[in-house]
ZADO-630438 format. One record per residue (C-alpha): residue number from 1; x negated, y, z. Coordinates in steps of 0.1 Angstrom, whole numbers, padded with zeros to 4 digits. Example, Ala and Ser with C-alpha at 12.3 -4.5 7.8 and 13.67 -1.06 7.14 Angstrom:
BEGIN
+-----+-------+-------+-------+
! num !    xx !    yy !    zz !
+-----+-------+-------+-------+
!   1 ! -0123 ! -0045 !  0078 !
!   2 ! -0137 ! -0011 !  0071 !
+-----+-------+-------+-------+
END
This chain:
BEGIN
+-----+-------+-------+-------+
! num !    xx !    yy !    zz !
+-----+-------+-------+-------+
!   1 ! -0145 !  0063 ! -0056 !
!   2 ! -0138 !  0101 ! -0036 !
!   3 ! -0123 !  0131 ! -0056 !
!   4 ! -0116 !  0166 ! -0041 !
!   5 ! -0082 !  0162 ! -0032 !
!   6 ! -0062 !  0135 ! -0009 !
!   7 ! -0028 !  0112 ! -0019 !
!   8 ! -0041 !  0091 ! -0047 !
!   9 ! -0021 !  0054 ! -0043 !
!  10 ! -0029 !  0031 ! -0036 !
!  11 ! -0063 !  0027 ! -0018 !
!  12 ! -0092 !  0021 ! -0041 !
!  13 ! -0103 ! -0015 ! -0044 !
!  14 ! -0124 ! -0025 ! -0071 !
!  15 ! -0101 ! -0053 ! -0085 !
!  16 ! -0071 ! -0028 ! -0086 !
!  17 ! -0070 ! -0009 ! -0126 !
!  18 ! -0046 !  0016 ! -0118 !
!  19 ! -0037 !  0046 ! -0098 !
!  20 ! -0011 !  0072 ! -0091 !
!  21 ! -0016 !  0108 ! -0078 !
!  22 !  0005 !  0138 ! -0076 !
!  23 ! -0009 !  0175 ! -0075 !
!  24 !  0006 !  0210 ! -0075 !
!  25 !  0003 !  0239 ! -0101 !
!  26 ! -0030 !  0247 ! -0088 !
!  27 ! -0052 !  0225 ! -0096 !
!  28 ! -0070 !  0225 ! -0124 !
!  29 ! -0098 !  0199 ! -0125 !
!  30 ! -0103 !  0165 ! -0101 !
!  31 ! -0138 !  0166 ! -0092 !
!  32 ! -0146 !  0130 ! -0089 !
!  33 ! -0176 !  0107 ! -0076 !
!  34 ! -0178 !  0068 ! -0091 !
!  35 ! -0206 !  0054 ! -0081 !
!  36 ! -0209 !  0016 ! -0098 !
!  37 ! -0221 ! -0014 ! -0074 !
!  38 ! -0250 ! -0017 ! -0100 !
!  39 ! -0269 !  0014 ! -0101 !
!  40 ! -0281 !  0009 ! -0139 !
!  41 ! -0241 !  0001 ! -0146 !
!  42 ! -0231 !  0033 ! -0162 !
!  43 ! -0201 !  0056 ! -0153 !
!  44 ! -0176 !  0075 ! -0179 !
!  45 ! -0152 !  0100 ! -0164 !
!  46 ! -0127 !  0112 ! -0193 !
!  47 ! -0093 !  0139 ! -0184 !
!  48 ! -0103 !  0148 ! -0151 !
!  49 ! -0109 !  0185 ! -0163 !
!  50 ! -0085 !  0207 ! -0177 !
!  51 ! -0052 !  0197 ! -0162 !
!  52 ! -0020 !  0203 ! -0179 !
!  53 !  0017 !  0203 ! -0163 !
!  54 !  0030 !  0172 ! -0166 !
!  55 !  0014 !  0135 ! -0169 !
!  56 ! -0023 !  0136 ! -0174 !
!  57 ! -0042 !  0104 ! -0179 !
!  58 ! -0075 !  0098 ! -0159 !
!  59 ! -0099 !  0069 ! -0170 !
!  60 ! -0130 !  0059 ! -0151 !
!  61 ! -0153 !  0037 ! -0178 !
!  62 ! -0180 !  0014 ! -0163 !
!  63 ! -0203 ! -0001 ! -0185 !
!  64 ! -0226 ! -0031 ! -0177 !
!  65 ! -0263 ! -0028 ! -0177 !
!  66 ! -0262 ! -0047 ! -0207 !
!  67 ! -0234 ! -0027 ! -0226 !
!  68 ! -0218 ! -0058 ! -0230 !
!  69 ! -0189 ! -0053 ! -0201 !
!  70 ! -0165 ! -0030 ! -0197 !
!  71 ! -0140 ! -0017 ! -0171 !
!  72 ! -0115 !  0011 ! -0176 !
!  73 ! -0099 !  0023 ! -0144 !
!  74 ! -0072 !  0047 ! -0151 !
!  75 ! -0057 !  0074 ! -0125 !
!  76 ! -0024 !  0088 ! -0134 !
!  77 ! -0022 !  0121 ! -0122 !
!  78 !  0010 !  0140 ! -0122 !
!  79 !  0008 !  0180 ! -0122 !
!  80 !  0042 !  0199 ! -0111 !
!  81 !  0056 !  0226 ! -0093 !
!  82 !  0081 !  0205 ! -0074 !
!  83 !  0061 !  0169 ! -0060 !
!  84 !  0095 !  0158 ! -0041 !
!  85 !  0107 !  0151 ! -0073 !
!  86 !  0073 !  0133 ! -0090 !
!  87 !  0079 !  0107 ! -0058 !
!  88 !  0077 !  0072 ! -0067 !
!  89 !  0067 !  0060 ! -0043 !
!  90 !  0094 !  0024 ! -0029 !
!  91 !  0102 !  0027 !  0009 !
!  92 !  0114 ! -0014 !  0011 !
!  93 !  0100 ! -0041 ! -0010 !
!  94 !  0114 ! -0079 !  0002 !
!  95 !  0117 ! -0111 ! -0010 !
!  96 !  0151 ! -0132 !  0005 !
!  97 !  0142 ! -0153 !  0026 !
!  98 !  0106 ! -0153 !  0017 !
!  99 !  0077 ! -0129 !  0031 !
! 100 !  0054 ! -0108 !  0019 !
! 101 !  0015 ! -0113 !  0018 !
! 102 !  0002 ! -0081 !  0031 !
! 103 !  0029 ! -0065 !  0048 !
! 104 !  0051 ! -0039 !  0030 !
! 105 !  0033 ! -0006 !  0028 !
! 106 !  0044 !  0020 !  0003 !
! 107 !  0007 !  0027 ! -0004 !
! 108 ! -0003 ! -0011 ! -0014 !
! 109 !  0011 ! -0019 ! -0048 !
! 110 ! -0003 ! -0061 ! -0049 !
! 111 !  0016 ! -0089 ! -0034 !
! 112 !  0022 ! -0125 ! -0034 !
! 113 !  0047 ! -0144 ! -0017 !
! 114 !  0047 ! -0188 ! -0020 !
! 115 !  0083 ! -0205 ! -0026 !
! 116 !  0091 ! -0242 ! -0026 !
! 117 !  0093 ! -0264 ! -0056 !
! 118 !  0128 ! -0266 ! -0054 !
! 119 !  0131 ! -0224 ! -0057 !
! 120 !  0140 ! -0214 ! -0090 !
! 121 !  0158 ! -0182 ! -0086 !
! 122 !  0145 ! -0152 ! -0059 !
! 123 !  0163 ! -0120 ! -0047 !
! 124 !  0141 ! -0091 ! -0048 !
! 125 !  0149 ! -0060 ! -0030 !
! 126 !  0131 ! -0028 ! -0042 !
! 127 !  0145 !  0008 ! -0025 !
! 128 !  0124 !  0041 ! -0038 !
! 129 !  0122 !  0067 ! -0016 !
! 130 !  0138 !  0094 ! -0033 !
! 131 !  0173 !  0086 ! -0040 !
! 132 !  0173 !  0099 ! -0075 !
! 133 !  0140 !  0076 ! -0090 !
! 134 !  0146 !  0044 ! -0108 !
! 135 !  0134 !  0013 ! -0101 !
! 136 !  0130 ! -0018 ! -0132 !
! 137 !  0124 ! -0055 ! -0120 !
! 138 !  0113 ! -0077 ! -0146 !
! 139 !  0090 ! -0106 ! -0157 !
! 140 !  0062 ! -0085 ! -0182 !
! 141 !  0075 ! -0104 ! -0214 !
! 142 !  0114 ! -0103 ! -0201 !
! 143 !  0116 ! -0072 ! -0180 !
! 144 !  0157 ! -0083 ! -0180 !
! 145 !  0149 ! -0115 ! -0160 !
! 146 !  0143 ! -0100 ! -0127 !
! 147 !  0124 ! -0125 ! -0108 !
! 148 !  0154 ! -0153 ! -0117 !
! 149 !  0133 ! -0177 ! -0138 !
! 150 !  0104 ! -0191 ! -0120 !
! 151 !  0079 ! -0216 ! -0136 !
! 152 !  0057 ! -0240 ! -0116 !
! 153 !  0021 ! -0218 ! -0101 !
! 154 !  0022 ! -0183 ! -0106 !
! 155 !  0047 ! -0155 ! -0120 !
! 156 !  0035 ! -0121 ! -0126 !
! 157 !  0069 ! -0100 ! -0118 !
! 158 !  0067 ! -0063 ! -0123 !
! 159 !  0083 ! -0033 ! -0102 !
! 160 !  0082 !  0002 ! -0120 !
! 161 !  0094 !  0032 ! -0100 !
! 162 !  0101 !  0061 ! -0119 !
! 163 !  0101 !  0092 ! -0102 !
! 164 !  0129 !  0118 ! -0104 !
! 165 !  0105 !  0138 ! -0128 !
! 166 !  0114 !  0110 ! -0152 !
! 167 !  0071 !  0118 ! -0156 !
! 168 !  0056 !  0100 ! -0126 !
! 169 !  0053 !  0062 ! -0128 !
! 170 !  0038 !  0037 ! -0102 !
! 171 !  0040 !  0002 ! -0105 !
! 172 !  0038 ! -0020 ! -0078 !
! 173 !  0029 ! -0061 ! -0087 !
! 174 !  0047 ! -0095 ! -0069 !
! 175 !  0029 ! -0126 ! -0079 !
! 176 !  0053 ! -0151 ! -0070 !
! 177 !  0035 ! -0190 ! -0070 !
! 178 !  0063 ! -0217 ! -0071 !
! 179 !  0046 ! -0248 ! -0058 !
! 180 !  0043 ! -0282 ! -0067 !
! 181 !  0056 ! -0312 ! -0050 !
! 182 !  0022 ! -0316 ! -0039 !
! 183 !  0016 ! -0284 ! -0026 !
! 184 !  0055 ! -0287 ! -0008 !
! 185 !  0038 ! -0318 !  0010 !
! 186 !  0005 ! -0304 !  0019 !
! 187 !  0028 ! -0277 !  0029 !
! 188 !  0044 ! -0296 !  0049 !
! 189 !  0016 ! -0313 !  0063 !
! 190 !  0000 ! -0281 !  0072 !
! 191 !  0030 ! -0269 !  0092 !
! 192 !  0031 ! -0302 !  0110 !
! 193 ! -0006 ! -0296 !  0122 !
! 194 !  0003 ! -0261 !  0135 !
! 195 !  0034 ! -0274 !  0156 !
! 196 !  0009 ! -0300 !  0171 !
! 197 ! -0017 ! -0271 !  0176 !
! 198 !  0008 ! -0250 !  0193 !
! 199 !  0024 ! -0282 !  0214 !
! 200 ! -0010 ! -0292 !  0223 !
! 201 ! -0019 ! -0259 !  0233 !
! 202 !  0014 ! -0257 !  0251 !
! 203 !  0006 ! -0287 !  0272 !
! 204 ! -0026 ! -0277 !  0279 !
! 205 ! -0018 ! -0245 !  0293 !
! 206 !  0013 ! -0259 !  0312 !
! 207 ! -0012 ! -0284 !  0330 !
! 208 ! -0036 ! -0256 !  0339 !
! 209 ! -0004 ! -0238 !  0353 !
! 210 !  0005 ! -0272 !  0373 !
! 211 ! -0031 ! -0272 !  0388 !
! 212 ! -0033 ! -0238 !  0397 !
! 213 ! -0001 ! -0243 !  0417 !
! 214 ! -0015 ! -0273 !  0428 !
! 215 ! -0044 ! -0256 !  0442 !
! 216 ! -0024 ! -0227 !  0454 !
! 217 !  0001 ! -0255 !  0474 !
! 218 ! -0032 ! -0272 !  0492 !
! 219 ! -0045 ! -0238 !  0501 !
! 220 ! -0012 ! -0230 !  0515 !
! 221 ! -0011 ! -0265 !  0532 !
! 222 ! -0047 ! -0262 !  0544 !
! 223 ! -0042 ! -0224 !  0557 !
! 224 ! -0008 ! -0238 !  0576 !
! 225 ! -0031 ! -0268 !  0592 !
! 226 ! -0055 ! -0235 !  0605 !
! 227 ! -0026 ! -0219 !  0621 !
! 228 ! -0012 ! -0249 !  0635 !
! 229 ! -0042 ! -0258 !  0650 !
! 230 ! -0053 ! -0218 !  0665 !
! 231 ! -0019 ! -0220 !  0680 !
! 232 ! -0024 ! -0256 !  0693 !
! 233 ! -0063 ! -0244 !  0707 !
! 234 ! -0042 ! -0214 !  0720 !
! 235 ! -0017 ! -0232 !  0740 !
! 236 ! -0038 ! -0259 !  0755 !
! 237 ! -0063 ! -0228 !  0766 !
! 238 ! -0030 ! -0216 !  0782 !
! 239 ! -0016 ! -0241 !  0802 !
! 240 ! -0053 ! -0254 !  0813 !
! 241 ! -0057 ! -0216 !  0825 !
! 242 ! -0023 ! -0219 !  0845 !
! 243 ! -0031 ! -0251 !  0857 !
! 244 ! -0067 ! -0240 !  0869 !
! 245 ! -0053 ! -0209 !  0888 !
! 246 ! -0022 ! -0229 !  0904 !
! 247 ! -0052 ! -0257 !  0916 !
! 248 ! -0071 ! -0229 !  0933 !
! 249 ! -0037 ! -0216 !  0953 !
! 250 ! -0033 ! -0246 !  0966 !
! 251 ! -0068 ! -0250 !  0978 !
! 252 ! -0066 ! -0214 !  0994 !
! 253 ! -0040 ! -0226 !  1015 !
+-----+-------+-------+-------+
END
């Protein structure tokens, strides 16, 4: 998906149903291009023309070749005079003690982070950017919970930012998958394989570093046996020169 103008969040991915974008006073229409993975799938733009101040409502439609599917992606577009304050954008998202699968980025809005079995309660942390925009944490059915309550597998926990606007929304999504006992011990299991990974690569590369000083130690050693034995030829050349010319004095005289 490309339109005319830059900033909409987060990156497109096909998977992902809704996007934010801000846009001054002067535009007017988003001139966008969908083009469907199945060329026969067909392609309904609806709102991108005709902008008004304020919250306007973008929806891409694709419809199977079949007319039987159908997927609505929708691009909030916010039109003011003043985009500082249509800003929703978080500057931290974290999870105590837990990370974050990807790595924060203001412009990705999907997460997931994996917590023991014996987790039932997590600390989220969720700063906007702009001082003055609100931020909500909540389960979808119990906005109130705030990640506290986790069942066993996966929980769906929303983060709305509302810009200062009070107009501009953009909601970010942490799945948070409480494991099983089983999953703790496969866990488990799994870690155990990458300390032996890392140990065995450890020894490995400490035994290359042992034979390459070995090597470098019996080159030294062999290099020292060279020099002793140039200075040994040297002084035996020496002394049998001194001896030869002190035999010829003598037989001189």
């Amino acid at each position: 998906m490309r339109m005319g103008v830059e900033g909409i969040g987060p990156d497109f991915d096909r998977n992902i149903m809704e996007y934010t974008l801000t846009v001054g006073l002067d535009v007017s229409n988003l001139n966008i291009t969908a083009v469907p993975e199945n060329p026969k799938s067909k392609v309904n733009i609806y709102g991108n023309n005709g902008l008004k101040t304020g919250l306007n409502k973008v929806q891409i439609e694709v419809i199977s070749e079949d007319g039987l599917q159908k997927r609505t992606y929708t691009i909030n577009v916010t039109k003011t005079s003043d985009i500082k304050k249509a800003n929703a954008n978080l500057q931290t998202l974290a999870v105590e003690y837990f990370n974050l699968e990807p790595d924060f980025s203001s412009n990705t809005t999907s997460y997931r982070v994996n917590v023991p079995s014996a987790v039932e309660k997590i600390n989220i942390l969720a700063v906007p950017e702009s001082m003055n925009a609100h931020v909500g944490v909540g389960l979808p059915d119990d906005p109130s919970t705030n990640g506290s309550i986790l069942k066993t597998g996966d929980n769906v926990i929303n983060i709305k930012v509302t810009a200062e606007d009070g107009i501009t929304v953009k909601n970010y999504v942490l799945t948070v998958h409480r494991q099983t006992e089983a999953e703790d011990a496969q866990a488990a299991a799994d870690e155990a394989d990458n300390v032996k990974e890392l140990e065995a690569a450890y020894e490995q590369a400490n035994a290359e570093r042992l034979s390459e000083t070995g090597e470098i130690q019996n080159n030294k050693s062999a290099i020292v046996m060279i020099l002793i034995g140039i200075f040994a030829t040297t002084v035996v050349v020496v002394v049998m020169s001194i001896a030869y010319q002190m035999w010829r004095r003598r037989i001189k005289k």
